[in-house]
C-alpha positions as CSV (number, residue, x, y, z in Angstrom):
1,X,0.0,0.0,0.0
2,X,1.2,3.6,-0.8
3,X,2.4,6.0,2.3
4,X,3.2,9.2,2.5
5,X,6.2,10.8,4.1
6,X,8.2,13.8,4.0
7,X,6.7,14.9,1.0
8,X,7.1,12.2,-0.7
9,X,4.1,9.7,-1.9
10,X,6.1,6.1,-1.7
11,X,4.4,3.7,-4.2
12,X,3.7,-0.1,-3.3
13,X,6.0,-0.6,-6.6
14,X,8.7,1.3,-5.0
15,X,8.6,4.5,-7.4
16,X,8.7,7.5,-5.1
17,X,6.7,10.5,-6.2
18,X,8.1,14.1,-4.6
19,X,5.4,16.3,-3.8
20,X,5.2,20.1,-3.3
21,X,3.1,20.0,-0.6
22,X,1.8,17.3,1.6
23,X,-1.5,15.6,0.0
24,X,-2.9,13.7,-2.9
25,X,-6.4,14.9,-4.1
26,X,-9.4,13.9,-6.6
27,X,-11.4,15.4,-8.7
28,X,-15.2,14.7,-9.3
29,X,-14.1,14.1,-12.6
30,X,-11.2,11.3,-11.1
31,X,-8.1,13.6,-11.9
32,X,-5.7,13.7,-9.4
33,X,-3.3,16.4,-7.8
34,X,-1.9,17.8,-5.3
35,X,-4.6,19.4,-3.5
36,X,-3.7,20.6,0.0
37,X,-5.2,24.1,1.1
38,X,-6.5,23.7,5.0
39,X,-9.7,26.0,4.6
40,X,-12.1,22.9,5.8
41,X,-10.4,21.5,8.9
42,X,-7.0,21.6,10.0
43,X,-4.9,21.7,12.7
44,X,-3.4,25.2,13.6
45,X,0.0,25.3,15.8
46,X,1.1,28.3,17.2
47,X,5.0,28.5,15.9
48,X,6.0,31.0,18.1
49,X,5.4,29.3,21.7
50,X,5.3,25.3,21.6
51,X,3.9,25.2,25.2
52,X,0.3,26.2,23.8
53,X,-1.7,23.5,22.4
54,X,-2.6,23.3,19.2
55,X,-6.1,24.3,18.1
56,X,-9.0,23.3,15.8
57,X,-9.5,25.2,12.7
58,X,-13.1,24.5,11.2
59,X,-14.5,28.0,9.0
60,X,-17.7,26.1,8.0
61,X,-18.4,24.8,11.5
62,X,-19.0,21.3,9.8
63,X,-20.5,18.6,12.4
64,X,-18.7,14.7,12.7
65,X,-22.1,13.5,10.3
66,X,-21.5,16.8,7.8
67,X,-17.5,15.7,8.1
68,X,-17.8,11.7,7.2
69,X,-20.5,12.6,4.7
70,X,-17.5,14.5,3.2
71,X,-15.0,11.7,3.5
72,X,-17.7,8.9,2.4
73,X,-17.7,11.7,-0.7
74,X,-14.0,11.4,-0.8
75,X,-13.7,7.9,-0.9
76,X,-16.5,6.8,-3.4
77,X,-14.5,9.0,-5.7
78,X,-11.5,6.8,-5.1
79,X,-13.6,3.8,-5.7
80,X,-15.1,4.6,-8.9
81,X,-11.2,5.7,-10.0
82,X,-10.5,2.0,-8.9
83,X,-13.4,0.6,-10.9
84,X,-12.5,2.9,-14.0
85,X,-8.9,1.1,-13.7
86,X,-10.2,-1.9,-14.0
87,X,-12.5,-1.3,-16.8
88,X,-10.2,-0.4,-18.7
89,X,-7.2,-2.0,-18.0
90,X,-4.7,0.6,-18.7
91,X,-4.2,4.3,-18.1
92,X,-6.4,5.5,-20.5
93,X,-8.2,8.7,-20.9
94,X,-11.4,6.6,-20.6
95,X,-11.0,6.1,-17.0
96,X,-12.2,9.8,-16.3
97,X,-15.5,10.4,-15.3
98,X,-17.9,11.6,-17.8
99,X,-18.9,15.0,-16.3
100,X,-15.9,16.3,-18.1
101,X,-16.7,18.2,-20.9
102,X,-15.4,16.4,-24.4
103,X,-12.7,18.3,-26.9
104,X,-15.1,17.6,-30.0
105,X,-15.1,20.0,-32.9
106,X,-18.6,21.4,-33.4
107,X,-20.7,19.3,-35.5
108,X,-18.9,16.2,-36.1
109,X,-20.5,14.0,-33.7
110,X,-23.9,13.0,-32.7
111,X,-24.6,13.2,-28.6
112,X,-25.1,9.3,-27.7
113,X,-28.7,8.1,-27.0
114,X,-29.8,10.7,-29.9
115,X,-31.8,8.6,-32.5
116,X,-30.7,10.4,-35.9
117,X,-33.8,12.1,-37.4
118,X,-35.3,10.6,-40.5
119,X,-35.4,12.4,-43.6
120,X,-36.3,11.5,-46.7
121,X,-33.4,9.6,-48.0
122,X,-32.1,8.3,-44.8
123,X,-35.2,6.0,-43.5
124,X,-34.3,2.6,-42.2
125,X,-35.0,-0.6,-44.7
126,X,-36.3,-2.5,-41.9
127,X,-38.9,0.3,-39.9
128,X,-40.5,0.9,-43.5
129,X,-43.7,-0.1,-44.1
């Protein structure tokens, strides 16, 4: 299993990934980066005198259910990533989630689950009566 130490994600293969900062994130849309900004809950330590305890930093005042909804959020994204592997078998641009918007060039392709509209000319052998 991958850890994570001194900036540094360390891969079950044994590649070692260097970070800039200290955290892996995921997209809704299963990309992955570096996402680390502590603006939802974090720990703040006072630098300047080490004999005050640390303390709490939550902006949104989030609950324990509002914070594991959040991680249950979190980790169903890393799931379906997992599933997308899978499916596909490779690293593949496939395994993103489909939410992203497509680099198509306007009016080449049909959206899927469209039925093409018949025309005179284009009917289908079989439906004709």
């Amino acid at each position: 299993m991958a850890d994570f130490k001194r900036r540094t994600l360390h891969l079950a293969s044994g590649k070692q990934v260097k970070l800039f900062g200290n955290s892996v994130a995921i997209s809704k849309s299963l990309e992955l980066g570096e996402g680390y900004a502590p603006n939802i809950l974090s720990l703040m330590e006072d630098q300047s005198d080490s004999k005050t305890p640390p303390s709490l930093s939550n902006p949104h005042k989030l609950t324990v259910d509002e914070l594991m909804d959040l991680a249950d959020f979190n980790i169903q994204l890393w799931m379906d990533l997992k599933a997308a592997l899978r499916r596909c078998g490779q690293v593949d641009p496939r395994i993103f989630s489909q939410d992203t918007p497509k680099n198509t060039t306007v009016g080449t392709e049909k959206p899927e689950g469209v039925p093409k509209r018949k025309t005179k000319g284009n009917e289908d052998p079989e439906v004709q009566g």
